[in-house]
C-alpha positions, 0 to 999 in steps of 0.5 A: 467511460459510460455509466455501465462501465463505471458501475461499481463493483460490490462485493458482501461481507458477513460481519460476526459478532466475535470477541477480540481473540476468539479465532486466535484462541481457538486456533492455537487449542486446536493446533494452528500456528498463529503470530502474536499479532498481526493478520490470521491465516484465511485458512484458519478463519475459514477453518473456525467459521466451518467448525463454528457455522451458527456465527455466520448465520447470526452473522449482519452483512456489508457491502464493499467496492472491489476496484477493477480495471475499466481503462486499459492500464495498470489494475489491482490484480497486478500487484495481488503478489503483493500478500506473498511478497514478505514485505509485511503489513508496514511499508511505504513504496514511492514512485520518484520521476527526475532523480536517479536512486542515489538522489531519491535515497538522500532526499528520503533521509540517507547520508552518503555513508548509509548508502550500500548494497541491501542483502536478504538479511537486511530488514527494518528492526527496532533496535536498527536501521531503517532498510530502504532499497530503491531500483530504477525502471524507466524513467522512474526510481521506485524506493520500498521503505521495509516497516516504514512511511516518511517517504509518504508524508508531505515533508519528504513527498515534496522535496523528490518531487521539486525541479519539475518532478513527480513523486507518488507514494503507497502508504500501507499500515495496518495498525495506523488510523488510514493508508494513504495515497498522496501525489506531489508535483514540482515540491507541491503536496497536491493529493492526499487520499485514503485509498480504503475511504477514497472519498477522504481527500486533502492537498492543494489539489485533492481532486486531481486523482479523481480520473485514476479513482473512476478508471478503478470503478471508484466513485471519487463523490461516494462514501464506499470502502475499497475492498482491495486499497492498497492494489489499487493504490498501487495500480493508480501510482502504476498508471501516473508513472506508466510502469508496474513493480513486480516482484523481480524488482524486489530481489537482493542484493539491491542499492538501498540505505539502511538509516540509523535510529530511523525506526 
């Protein structure tokens, strides 16, 4: 890659000064829908800065990396599905080369008896089961974890990787302190990045994905934030394993595992 095509591109956030509820209180006076808590609505935000414009103009501004596609390969804007996809603001998604699904299911946390067709119904609650469905493509089994993150964590990552495998795991969880992106080959945790602070690296090998990170125009020695961490994060998982999950490949009924007292 030359130095032009690893210029990073920046993108500018304006950075209001609001209090913790302001736009959630003034949608619901003034009649949008909005949860009780997770994300508000990018209409609605535009909708409050447009009736409220002094903010943004007293607003301070940031800067963000957007990654971007520099090498032919899997990009972010593959898997930009992935805001309608009903898969929520928790999930984990891992990429699991040597074992077929009914093995990457046990290796997760699965009995045999927890193992069964997964229908539309069927998703992660408190009070229930842990719903993780898995479906091959190519060489590869991919599992979704619906609210979930054990798969994503050294104890679980190692063991789907071990007799010569490979496993890559998506980690996304708003509410937690970091995403994360983290590799294991033959049972060993070699990476483990924050894919929003990339440069915050651990594991065996925590370089070892720093090729990926400069193919997405992401300077693996910066201290940038990623604007879009989780496609690309995705998009690095997509181009180890050489393939790309869509969202035909979430559809139901599908193999899964619904795990007892696991939430």
């Amino acid at each position: 890659m030359s130095d032009a095509d690893f210029t990073p591109l920046r993108v500018t956030y304006r950075s209001p000064e609001l209090n913790r509820t302001q736009i959630r209180d003034w949608a619901e006076a003034n009649g949008y829908l909005v949860s009780e808590r997770g994300r508000i609505a990018p209409e609605i935000t535009e909708a409050f800065f447009a009736a409220h414009p002094e903010i943004l103009e007293q607003a301070s501004t940031f800067e963000m990396v957007r990654a971007t596609a520099r090498t032919p390969g899997a990009s972010p804007e593959d898997y930009g599905w992935g805001k309608g996809s009903g898969l929520g603001d928790i999930y984990t998604i891992v990429f699991v080369r040597g074992l077929d699904e009914h093995e990457v299911l046990r290796r997760i946390g699965a009995a045999d008896e927890d193992i069964r067709l997964i229908m539309d119904e069927d998703y992660s609650q408190p009070e229930g089961p842990e719903i993780i469905t898995v479906r091959r493509i190519e060489d590869w089994t991919i599992a979704i974890e619906d609210c979930g993150w054990r798969a994503s964590h050294m104890e679980a990552l190692c063991p789907l990787s071990r007799d010569g495998g490979e496993a890559v795991a998506v980690m996304r969880h708003d509410y937690a302190a970091r995403h994360r992106l983290a590799y294991a080959v033959d049972g060993e945790y070699l990476t483990d990045i924050d894919p929003a602070f990339p440069i915050e690296r651990r594991g065996a090998d925590p370089d070892r994905l720093n090729r990926y990170l400069r193919e997405l125009g992401i300077d693996p020695a910066a201290e940038d934030r990623i604007d879009n961490a989780i496609p690309a994060a995705l998009a690095i998982a997509s181009r180890i394993a050489g393939v790309v999950v869509t969202p035909a490949h979430l559809r139901r009924p599908i193999l899964g595992a619904a795990i007892p007292g696991a939430y």
